[in-house]
C-alpha positions in Angstrom: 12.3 1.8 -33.0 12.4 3.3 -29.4 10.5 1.4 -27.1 9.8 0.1 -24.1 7.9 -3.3 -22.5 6.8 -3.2 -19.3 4.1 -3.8 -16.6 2.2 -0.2 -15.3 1.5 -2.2 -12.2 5.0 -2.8 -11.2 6.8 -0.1 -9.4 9.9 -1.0 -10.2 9.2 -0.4 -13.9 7.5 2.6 -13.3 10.6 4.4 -11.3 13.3 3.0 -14.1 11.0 4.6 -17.1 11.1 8.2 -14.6 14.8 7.7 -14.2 15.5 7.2 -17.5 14.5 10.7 -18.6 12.9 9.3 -21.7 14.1 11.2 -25.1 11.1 11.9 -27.4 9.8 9.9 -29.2 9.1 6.2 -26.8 6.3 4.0 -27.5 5.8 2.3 -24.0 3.7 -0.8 -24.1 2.7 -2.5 -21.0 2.2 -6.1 -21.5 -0.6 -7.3 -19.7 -2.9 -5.2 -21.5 -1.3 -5.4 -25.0 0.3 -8.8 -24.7 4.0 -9.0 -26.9 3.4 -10.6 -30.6 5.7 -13.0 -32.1 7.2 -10.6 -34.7 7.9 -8.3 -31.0 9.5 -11.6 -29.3 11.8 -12.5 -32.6 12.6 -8.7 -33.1 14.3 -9.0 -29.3 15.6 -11.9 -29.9 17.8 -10.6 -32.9 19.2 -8.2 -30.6 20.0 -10.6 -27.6 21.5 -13.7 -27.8 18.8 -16.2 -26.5 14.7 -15.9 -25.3 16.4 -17.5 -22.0 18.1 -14.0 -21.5 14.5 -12.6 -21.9 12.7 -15.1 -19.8 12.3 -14.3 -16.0 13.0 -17.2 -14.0 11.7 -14.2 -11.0 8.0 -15.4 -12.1 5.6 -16.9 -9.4 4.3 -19.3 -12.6 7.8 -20.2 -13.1 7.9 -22.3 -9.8 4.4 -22.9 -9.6 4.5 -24.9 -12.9 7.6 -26.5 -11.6 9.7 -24.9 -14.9 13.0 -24.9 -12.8 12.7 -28.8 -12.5 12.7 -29.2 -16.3 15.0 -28.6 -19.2 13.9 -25.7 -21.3 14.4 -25.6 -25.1 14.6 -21.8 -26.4 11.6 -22.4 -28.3 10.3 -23.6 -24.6 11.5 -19.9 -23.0 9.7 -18.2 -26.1 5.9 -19.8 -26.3 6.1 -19.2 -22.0 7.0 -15.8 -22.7 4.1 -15.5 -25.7 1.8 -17.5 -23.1 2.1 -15.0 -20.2 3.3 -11.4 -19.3 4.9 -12.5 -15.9 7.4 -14.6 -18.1 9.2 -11.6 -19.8 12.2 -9.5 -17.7 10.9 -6.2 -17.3 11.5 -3.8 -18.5 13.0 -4.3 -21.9 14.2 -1.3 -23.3 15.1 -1.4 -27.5 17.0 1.9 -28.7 18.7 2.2 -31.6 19.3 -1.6 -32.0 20.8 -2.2 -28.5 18.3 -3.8 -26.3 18.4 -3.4 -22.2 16.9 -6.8 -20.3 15.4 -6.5 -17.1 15.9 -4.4 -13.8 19.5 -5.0 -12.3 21.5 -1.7 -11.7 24.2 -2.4 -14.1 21.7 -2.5 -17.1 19.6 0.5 -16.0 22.5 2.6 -15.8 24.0 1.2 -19.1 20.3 2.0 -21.2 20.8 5.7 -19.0 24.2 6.1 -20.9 22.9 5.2 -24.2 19.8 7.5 -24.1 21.9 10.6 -23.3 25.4 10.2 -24.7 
């Protein structure tokens, strides 16, 4: 399945889904208003190599809760994720059983050469 999470209020979602000249055929979900499932969390988590590489350590909550202070477990990194949107790395693309995690220029431009090679 093509798809992609992200938030519709952040911009910086919102510019990598119109630079990624999306092929037919994308679900886009945004999270806050259709939060991710646990089947959704453990179907990214097949294709990555820990729900730490899909937590956002970026999140306000994240230091507000004081998270950085403790020792995470991954089942820790996925029930935060579950709990709240703001804890996933946006956007996560999935294509054709490669995922893409979060917004750094390296992985934008990698998803762009998957989605039109």
């Amino acid at each position: 399945m093509n798809k992609i999470y992200y938030l519709s209020s952040c911009n910086t979602c919102t510019r990598i889904i119109n630079e990624l000249n999306l092929p037919e055929g994308f679900q886009l979900q945004d999270i806050k208003t259709e939060p991710i499932t646990t089947q959704q969390i453990e179907q990214m988590r097949e294709l990555t190599n820990s729900y730490e590489s899909l937590f956002s350590k970026r999140a306000r909550l994240y230091k507000e809760l004081g998270l950085k202070d403790k020792s995470l477990t991954e089942d820790d990194y996925k029930n935060y994720i579950l709990e709240h949107y703001t804890f996933l790395k946006r956007p996560v693309i999935l294509y054709k059983n490669q995922i893409f995690i979060g917004n750094s220029k390296t992985t934008v431009e990698a998803a762009k050469l998957a989605l039109h090679e």
